[in-house]
Biopython code that builds the backbone (N, CA, C, O; Angstrom):
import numpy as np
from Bio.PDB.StructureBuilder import StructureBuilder

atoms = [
    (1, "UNK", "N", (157.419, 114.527, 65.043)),
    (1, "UNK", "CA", (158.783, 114.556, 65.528)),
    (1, "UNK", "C", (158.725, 114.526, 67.050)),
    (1, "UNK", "O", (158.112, 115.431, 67.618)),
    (2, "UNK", "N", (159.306, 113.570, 67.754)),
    (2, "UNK", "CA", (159.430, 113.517, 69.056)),
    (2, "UNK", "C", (160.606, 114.289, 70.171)),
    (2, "UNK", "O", (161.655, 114.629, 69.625)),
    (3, "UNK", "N", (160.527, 114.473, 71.135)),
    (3, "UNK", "CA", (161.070, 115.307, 71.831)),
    (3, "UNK", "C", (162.777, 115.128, 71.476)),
    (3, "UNK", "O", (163.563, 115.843, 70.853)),
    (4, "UNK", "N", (162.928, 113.799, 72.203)),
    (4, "UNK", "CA", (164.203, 113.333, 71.496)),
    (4, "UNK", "C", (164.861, 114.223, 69.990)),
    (4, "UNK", "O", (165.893, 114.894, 70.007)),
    (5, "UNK", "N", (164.287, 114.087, 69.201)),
    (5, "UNK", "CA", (164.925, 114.219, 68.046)),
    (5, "UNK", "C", (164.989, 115.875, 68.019)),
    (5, "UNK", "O", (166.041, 116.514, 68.007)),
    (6, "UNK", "N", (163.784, 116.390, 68.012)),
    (6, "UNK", "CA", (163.652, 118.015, 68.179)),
    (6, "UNK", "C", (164.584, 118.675, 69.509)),
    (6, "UNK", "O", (164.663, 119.859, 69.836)),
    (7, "UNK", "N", (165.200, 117.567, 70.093)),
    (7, "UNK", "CA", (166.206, 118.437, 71.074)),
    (7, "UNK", "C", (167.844, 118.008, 70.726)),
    (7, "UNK", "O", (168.909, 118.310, 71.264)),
    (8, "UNK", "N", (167.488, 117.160, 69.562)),
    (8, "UNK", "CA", (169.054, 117.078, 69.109)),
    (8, "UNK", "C", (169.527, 117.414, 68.214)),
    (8, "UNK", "O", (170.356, 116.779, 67.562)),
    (9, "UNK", "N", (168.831, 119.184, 67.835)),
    (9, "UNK", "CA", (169.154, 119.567, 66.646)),
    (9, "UNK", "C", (169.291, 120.671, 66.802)),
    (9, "UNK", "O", (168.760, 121.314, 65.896)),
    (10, "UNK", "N", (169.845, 121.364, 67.662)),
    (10, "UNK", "CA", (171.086, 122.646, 67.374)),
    (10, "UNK", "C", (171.258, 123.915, 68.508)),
    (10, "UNK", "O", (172.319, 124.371, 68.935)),
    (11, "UNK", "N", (170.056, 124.279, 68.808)),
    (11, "UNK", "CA", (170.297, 125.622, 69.579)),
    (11, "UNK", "C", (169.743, 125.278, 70.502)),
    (11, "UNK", "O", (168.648, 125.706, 70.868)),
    (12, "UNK", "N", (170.436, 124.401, 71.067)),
    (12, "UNK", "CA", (170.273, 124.073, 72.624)),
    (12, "UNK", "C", (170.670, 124.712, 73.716)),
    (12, "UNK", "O", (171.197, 125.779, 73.401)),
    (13, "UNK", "N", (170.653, 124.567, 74.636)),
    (13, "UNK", "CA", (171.669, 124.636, 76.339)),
    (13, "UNK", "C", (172.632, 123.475, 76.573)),
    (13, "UNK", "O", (173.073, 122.943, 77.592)),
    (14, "UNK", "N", (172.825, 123.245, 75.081)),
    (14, "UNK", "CA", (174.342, 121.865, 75.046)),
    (14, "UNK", "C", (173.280, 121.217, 74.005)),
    (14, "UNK", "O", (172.135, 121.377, 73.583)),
    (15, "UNK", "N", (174.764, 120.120, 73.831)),
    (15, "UNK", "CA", (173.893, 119.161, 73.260)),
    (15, "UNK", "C", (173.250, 117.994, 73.755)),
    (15, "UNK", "O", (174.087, 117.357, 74.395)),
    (16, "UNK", "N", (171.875, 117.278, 73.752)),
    (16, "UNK", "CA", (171.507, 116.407, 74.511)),
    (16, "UNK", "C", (171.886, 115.207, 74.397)),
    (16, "UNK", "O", (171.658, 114.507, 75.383)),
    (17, "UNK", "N", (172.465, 114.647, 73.398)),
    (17, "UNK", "CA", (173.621, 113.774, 72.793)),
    (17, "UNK", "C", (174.635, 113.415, 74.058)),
    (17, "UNK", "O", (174.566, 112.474, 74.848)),
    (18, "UNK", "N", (175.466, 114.344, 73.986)),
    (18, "UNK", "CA", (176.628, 114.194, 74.664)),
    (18, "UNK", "C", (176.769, 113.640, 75.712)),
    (18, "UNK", "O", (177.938, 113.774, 76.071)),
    (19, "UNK", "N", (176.040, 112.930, 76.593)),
    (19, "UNK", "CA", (175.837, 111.982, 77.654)),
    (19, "UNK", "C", (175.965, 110.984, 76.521)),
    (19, "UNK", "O", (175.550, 111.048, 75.364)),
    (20, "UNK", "N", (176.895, 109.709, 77.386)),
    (20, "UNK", "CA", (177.232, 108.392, 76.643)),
    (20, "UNK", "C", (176.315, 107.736, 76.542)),
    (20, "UNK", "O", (175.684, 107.663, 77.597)),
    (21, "UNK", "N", (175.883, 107.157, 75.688)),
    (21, "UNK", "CA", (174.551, 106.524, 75.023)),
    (21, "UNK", "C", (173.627, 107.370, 74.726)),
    (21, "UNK", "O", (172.580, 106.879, 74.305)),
    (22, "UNK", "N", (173.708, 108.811, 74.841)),
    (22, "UNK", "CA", (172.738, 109.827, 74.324)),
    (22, "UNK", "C", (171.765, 109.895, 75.610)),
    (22, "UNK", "O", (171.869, 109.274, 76.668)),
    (23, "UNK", "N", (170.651, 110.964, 75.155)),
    (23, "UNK", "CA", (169.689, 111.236, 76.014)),
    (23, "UNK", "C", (168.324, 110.618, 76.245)),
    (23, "UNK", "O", (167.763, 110.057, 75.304)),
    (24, "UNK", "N", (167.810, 110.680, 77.327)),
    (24, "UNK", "CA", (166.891, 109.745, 77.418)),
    (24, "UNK", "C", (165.537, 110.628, 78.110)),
    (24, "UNK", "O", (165.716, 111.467, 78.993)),
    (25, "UNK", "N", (164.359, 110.335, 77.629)),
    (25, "UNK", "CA", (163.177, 110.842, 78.016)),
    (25, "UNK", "C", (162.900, 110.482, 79.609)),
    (25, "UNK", "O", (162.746, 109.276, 79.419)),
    (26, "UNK", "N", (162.726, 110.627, 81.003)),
    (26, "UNK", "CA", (162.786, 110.761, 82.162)),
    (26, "UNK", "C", (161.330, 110.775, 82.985)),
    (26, "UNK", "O", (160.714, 111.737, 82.526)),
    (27, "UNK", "N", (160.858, 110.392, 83.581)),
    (27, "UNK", "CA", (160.022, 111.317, 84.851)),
    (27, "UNK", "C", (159.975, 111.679, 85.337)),
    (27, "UNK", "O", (160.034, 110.803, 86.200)),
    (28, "UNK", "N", (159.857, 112.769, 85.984)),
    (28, "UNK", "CA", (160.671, 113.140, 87.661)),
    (28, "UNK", "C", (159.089, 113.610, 88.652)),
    (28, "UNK", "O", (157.963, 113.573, 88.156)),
    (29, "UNK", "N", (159.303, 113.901, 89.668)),
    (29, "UNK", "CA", (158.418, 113.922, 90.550)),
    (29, "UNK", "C", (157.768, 115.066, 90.676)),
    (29, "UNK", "O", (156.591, 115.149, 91.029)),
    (30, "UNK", "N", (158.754, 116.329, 90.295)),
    (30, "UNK", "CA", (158.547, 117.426, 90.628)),
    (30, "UNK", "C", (158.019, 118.323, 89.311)),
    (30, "UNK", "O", (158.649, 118.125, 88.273)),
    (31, "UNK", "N", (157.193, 119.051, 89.273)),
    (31, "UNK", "CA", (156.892, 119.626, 88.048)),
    (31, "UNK", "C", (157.444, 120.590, 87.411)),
    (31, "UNK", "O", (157.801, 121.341, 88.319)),
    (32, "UNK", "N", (157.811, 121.160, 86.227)),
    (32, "UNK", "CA", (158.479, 122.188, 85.638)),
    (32, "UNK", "C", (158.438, 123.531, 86.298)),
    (32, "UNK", "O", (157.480, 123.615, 87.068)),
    (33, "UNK", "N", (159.207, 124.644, 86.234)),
    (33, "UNK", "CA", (159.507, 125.880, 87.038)),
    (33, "UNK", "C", (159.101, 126.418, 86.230)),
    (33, "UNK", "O", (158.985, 127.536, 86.730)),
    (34, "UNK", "N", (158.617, 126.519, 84.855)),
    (34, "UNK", "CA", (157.974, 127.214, 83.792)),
    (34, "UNK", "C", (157.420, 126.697, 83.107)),
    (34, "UNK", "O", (157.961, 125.704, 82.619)),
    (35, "UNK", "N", (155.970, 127.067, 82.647)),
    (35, "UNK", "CA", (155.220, 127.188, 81.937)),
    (35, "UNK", "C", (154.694, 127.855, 80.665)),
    (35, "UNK", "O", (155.052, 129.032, 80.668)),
    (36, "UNK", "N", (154.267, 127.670, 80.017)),
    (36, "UNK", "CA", (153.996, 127.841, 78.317)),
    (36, "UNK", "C", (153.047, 128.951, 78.802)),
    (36, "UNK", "O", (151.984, 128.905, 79.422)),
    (37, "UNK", "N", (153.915, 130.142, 78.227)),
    (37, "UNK", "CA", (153.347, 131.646, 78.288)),
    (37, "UNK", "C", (154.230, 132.575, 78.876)),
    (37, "UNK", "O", (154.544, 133.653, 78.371)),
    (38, "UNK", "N", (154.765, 131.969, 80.350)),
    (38, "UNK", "CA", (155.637, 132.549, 80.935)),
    (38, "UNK", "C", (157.203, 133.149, 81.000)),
    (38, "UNK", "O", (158.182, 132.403, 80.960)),
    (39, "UNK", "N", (157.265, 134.163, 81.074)),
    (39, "UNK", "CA", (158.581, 135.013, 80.452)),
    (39, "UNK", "C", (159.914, 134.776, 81.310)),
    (39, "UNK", "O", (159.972, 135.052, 82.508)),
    (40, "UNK", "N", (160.752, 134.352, 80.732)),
    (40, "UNK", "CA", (161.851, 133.987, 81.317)),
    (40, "UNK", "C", (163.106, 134.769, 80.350)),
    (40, "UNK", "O", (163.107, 135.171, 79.187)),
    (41, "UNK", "N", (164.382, 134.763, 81.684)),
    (41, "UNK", "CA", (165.669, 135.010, 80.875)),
    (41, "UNK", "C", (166.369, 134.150, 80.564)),
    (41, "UNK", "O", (166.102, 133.083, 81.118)),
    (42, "UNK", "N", (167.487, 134.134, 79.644)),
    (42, "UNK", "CA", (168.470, 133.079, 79.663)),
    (42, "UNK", "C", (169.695, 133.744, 80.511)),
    (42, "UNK", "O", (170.006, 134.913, 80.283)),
    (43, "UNK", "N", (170.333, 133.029, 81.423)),
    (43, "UNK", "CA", (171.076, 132.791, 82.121)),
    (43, "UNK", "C", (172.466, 132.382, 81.999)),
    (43, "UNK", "O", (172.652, 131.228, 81.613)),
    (44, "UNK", "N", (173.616, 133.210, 82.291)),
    (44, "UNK", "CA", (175.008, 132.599, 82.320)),
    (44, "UNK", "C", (174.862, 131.694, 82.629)),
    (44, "UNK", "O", (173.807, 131.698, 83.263)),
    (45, "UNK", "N", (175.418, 130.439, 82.599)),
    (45, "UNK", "CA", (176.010, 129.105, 83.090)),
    (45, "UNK", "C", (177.298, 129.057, 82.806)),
    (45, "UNK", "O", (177.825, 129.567, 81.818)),
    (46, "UNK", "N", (178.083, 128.157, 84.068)),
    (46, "UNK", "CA", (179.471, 127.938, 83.552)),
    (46, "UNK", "C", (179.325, 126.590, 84.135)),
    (46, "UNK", "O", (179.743, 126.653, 85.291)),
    (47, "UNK", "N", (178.969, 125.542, 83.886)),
    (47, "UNK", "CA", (178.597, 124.392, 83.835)),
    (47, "UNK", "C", (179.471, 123.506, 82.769)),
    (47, "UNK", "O", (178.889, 122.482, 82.413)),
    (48, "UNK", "N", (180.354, 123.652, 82.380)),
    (48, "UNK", "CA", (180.987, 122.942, 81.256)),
    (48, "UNK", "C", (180.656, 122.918, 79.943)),
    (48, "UNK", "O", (179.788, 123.784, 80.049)),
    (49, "UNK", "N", (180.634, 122.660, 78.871)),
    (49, "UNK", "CA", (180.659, 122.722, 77.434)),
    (49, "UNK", "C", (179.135, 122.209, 76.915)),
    (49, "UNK", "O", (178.805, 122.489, 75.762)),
    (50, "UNK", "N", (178.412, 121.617, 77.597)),
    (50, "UNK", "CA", (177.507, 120.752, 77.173)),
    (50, "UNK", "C", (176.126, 121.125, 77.936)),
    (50, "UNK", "O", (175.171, 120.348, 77.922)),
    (51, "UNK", "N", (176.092, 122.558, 78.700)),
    (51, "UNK", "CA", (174.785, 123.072, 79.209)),
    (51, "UNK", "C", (174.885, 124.728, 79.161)),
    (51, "UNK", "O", (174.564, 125.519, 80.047)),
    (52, "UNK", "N", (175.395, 124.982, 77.936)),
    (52, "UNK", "CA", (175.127, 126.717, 78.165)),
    (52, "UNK", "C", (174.333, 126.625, 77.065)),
    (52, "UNK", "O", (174.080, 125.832, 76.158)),
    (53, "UNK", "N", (173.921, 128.067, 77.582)),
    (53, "UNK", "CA", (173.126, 128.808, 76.266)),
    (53, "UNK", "C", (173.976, 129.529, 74.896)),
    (53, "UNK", "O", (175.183, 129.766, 74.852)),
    (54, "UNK", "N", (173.130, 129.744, 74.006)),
    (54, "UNK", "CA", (174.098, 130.024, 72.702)),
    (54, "UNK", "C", (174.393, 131.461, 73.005)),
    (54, "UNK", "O", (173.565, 132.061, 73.690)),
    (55, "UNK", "N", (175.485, 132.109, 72.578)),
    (55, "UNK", "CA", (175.936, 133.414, 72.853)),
    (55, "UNK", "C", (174.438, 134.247, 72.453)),
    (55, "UNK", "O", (173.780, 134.627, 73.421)),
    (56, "UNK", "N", (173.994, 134.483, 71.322)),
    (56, "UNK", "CA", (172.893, 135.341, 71.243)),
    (56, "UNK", "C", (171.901, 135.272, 71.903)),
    (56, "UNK", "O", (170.911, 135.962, 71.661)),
    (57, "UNK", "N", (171.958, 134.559, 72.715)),
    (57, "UNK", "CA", (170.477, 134.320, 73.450)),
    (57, "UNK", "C", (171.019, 134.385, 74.847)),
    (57, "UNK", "O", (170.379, 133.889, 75.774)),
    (58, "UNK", "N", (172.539, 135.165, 75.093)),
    (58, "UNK", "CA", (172.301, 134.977, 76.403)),
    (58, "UNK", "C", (171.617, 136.475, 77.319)),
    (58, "UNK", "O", (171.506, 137.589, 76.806)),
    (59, "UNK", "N", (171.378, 136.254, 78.207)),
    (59, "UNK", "CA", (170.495, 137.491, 79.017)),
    (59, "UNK", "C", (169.227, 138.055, 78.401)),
    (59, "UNK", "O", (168.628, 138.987, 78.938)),
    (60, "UNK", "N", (168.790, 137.448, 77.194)),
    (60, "UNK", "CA", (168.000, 137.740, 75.966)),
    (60, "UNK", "C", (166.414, 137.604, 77.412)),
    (60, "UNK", "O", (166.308, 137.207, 78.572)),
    (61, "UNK", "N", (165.687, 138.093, 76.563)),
    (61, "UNK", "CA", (164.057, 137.871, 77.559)),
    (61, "UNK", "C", (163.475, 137.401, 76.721)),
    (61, "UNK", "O", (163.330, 138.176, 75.776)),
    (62, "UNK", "N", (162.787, 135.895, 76.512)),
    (62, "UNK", "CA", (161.814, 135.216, 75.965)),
    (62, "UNK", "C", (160.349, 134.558, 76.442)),
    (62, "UNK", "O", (160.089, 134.443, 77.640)),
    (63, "UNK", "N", (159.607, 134.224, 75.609)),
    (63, "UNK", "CA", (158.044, 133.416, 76.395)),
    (63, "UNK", "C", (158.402, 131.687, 75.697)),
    (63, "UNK", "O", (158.694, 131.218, 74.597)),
    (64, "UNK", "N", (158.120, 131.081, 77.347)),
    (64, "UNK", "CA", (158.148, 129.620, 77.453)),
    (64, "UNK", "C", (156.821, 129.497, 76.444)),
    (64, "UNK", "O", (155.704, 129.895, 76.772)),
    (65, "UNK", "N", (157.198, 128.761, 74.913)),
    (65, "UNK", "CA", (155.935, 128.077, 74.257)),
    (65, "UNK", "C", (155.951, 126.359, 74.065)),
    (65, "UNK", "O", (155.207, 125.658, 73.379)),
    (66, "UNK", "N", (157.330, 125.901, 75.124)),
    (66, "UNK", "CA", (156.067, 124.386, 75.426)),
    (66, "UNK", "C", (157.531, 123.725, 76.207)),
    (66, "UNK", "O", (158.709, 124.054, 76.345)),
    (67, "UNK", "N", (156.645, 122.618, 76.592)),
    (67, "UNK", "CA", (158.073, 121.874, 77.883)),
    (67, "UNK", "C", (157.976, 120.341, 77.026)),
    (67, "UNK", "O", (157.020, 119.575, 76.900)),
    (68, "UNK", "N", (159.373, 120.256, 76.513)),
    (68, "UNK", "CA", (159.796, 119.085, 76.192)),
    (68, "UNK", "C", (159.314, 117.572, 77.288)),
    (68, "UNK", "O", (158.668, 116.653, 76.785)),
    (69, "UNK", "N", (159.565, 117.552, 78.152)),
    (69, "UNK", "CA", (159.753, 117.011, 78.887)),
    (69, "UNK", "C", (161.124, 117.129, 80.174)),
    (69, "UNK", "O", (161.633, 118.192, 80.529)),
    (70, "UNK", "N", (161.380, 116.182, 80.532)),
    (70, "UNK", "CA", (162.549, 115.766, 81.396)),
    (70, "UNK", "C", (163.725, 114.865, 80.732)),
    (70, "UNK", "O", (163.145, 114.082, 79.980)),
    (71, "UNK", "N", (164.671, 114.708, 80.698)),
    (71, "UNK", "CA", (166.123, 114.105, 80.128)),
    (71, "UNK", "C", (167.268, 114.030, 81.021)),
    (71, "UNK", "O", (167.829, 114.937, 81.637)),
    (72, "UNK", "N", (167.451, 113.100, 80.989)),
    (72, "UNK", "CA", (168.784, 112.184, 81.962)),
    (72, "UNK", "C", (169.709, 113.130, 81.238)),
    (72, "UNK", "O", (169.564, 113.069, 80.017)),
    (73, "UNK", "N", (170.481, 113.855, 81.589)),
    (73, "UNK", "CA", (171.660, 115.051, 81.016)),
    (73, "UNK", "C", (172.994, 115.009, 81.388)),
    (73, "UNK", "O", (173.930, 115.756, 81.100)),
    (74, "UNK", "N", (172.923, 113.917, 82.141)),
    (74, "UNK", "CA", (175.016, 113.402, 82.893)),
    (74, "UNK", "C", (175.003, 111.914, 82.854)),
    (74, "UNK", "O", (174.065, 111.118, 82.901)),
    (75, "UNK", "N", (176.207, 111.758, 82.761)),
    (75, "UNK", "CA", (176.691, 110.480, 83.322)),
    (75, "UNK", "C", (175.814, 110.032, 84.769)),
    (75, "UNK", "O", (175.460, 108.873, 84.987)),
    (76, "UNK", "N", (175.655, 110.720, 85.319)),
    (76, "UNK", "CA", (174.969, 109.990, 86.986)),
    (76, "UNK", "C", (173.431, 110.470, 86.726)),
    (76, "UNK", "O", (172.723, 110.586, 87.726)),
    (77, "UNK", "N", (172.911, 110.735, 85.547)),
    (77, "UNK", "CA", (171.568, 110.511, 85.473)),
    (77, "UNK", "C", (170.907, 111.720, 85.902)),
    (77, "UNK", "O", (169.682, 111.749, 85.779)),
    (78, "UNK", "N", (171.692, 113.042, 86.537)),
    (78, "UNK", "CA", (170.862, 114.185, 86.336)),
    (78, "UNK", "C", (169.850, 114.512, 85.588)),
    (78, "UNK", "O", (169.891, 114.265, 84.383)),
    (79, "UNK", "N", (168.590, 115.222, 86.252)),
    (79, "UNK", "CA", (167.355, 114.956, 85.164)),
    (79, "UNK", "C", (167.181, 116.358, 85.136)),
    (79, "UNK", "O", (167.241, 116.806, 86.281)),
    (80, "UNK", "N", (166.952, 117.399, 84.111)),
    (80, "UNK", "CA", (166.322, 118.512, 83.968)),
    (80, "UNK", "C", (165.073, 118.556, 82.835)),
    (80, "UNK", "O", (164.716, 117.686, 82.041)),
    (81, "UNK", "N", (164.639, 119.684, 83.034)),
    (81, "UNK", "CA", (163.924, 119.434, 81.953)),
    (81, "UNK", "C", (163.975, 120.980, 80.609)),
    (81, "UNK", "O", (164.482, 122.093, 80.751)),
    (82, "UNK", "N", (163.265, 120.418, 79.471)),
    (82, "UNK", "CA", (163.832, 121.161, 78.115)),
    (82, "UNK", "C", (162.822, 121.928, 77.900)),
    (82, "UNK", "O", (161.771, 121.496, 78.374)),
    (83, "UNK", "N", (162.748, 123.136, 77.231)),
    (83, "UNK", "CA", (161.623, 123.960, 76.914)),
    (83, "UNK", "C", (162.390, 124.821, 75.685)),
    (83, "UNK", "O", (163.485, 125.355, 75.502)),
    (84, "UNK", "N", (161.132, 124.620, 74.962)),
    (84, "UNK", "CA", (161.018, 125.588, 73.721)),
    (84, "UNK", "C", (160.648, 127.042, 73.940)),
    (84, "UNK", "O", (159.522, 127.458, 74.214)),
    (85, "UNK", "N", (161.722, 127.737, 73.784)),
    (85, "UNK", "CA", (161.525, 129.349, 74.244)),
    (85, "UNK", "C", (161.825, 130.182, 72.652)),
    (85, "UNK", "O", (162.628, 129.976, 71.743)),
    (86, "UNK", "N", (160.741, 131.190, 72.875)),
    (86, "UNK", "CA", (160.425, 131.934, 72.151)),
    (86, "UNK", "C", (160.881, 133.595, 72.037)),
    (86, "UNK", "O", (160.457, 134.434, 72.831)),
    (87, "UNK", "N", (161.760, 133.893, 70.978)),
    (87, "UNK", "CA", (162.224, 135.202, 71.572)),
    (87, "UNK", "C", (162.388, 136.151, 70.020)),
    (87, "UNK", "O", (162.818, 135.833, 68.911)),
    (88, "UNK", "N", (161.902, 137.250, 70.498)),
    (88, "UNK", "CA", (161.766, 138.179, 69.632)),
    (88, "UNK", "C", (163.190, 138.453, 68.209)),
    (88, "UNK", "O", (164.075, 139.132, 68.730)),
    (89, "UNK", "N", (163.463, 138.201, 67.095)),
    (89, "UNK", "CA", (164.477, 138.263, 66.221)),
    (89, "UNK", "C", (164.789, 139.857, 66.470)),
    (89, "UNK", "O", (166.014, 139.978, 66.498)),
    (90, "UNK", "N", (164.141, 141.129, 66.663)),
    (90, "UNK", "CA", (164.377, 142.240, 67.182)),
    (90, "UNK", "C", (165.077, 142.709, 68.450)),
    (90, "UNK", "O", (165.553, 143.836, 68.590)),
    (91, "UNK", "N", (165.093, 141.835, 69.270)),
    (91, "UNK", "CA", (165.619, 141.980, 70.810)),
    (91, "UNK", "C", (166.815, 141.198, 70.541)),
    (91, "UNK", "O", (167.660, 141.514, 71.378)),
    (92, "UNK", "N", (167.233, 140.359, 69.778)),
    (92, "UNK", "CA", (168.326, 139.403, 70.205)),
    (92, "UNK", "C", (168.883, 140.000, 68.870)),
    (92, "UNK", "O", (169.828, 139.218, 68.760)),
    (93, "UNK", "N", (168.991, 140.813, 67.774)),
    (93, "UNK", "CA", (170.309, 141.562, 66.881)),
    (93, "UNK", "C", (169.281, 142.795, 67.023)),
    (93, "UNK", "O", (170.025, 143.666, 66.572)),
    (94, "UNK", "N", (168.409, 143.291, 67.253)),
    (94, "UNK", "CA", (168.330, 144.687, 66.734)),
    (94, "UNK", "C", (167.676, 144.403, 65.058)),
    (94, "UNK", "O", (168.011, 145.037, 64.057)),
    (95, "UNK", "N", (167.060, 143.710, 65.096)),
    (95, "UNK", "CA", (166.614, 143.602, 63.508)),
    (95, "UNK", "C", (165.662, 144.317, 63.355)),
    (95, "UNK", "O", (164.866, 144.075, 64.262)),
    (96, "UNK", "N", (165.164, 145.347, 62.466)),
    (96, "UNK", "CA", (164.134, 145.892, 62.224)),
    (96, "UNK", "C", (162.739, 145.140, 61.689)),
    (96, "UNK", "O", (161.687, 145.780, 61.714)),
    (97, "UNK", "N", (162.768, 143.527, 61.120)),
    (97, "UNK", "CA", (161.859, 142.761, 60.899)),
    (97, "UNK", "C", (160.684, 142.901, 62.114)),
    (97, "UNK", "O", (160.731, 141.821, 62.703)),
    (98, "UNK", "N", (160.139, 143.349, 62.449)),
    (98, "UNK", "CA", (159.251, 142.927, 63.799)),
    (98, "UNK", "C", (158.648, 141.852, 63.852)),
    (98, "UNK", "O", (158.165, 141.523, 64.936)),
    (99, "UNK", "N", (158.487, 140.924, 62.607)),
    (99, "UNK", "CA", (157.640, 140.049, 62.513)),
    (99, "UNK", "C", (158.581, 138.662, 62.841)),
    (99, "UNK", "O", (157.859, 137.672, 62.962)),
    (100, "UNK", "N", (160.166, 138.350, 63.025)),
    (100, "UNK", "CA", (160.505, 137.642, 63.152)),
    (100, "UNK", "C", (160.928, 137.069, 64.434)),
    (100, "UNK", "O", (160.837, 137.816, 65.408)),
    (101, "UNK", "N", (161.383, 135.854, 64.618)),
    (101, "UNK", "CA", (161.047, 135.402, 65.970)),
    (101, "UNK", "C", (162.346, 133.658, 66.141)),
    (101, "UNK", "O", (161.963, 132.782, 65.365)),
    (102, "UNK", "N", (163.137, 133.394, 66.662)),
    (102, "UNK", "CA", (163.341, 132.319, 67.037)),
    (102, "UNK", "C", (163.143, 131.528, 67.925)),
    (102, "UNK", "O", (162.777, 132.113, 68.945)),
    (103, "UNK", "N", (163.224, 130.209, 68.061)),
    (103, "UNK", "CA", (162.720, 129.482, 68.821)),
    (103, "UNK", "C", (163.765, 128.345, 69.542)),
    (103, "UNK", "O", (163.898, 127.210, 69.085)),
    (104, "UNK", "N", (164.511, 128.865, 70.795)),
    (104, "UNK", "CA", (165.476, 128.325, 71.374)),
    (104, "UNK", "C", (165.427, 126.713, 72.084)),
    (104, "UNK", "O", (164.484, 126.928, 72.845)),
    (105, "UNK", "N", (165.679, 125.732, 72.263)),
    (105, "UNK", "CA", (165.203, 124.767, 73.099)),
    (105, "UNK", "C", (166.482, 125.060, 73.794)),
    (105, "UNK", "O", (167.587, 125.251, 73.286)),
    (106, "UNK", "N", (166.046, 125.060, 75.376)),
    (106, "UNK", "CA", (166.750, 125.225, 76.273)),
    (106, "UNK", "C", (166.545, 124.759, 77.472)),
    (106, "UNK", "O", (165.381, 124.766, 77.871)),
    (107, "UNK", "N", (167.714, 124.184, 78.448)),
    (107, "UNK", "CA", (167.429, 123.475, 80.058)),
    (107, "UNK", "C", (166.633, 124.871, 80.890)),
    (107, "UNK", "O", (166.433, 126.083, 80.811)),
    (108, "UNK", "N", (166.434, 123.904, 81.540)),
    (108, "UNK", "CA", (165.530, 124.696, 83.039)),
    (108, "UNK", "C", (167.157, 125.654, 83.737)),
    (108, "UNK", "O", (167.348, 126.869, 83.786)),
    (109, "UNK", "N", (167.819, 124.825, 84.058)),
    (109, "UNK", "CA", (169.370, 125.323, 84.821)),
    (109, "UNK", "C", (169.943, 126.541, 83.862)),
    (109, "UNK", "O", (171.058, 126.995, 84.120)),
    (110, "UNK", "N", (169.176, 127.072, 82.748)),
    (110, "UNK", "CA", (169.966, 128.166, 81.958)),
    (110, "UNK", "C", (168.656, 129.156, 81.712)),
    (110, "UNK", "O", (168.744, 129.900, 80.735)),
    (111, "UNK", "N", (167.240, 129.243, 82.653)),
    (111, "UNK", "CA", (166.568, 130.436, 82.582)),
    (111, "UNK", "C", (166.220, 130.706, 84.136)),
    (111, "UNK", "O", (166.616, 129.963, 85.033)),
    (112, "UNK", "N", (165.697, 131.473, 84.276)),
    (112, "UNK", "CA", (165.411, 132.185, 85.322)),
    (112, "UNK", "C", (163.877, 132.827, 84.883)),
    (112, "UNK", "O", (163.497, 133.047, 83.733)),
    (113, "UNK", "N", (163.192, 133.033, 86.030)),
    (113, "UNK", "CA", (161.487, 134.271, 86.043)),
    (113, "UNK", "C", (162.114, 135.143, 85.625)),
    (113, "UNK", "O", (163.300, 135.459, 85.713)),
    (114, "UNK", "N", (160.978, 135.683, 84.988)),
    (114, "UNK", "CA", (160.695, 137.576, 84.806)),
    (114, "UNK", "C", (159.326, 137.689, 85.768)),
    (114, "UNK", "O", (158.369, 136.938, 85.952)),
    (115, "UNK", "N", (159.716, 139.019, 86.296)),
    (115, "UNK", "CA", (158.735, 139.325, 87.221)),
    (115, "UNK", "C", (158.168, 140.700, 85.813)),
    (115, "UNK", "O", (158.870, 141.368, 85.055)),
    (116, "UNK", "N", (156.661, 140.648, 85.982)),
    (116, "UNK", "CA", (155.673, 141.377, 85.117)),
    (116, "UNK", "C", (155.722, 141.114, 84.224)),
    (116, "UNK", "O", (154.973, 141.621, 83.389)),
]
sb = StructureBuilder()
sb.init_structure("model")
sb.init_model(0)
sb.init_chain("A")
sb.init_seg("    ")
for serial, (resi, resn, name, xyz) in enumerate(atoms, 1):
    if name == "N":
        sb.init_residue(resn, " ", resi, " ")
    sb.init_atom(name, np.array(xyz, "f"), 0.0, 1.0, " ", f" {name:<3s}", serial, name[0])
structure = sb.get_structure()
């Protein structure tokens, strides 16, 4: 399954769709702000309908486990890039499962570092 498809299926930071003609795989120059391991938050955005995070996952603390790539995300070709974040099913309802876990794909513009 390619990036494309695995980012147009549900618990996104929007949908990657919603740019006219859909989304497109990118290069950009500059390298990702996170890395696979590294603990990040999710972040308010008020960016319009098509780049927030899902209510349960917001302010949530997760570990970056891999970077999609980069994706053209507007009409004028804004490029961010997507990452598969990893976050405890215990921290985001209070579930007593310890063993469970979801796995968010989300923009760069909707996490932020954790320091330690």
């Amino acid at each position: 399954m390619g990036p494309r498809r695995r980012a147009q299926r549900g618990h996104l930071c929007g949908p990657v769709g919603a740019v006219s003609g859909g989304a497109s795989v990118t290069a950009v120059e500059r390298q990702p702000a996170f890395a696979p391991g590294e603990r990040v938050r999710v972040v308010t955005v008020d960016v319009g309908p098509y780049k927030r995070p899902p209510e349960y996952a917001e302010d949530a603390v997760g570990t970056v486990k891999g970077v999609h790539g980069t994706y053209a995300t507007t009409a004028d070709g804004e490029e961010s890039y997507l990452y598969s974040v990893r976050f405890d099913g215990k921290r985001l309802w209070d579930d007593p499962d310890a063993n469970r876990s979801v796995r968010v794909d989300l923009w760069e513009g909707c996490l932020a570092g954790v320091d330690g």
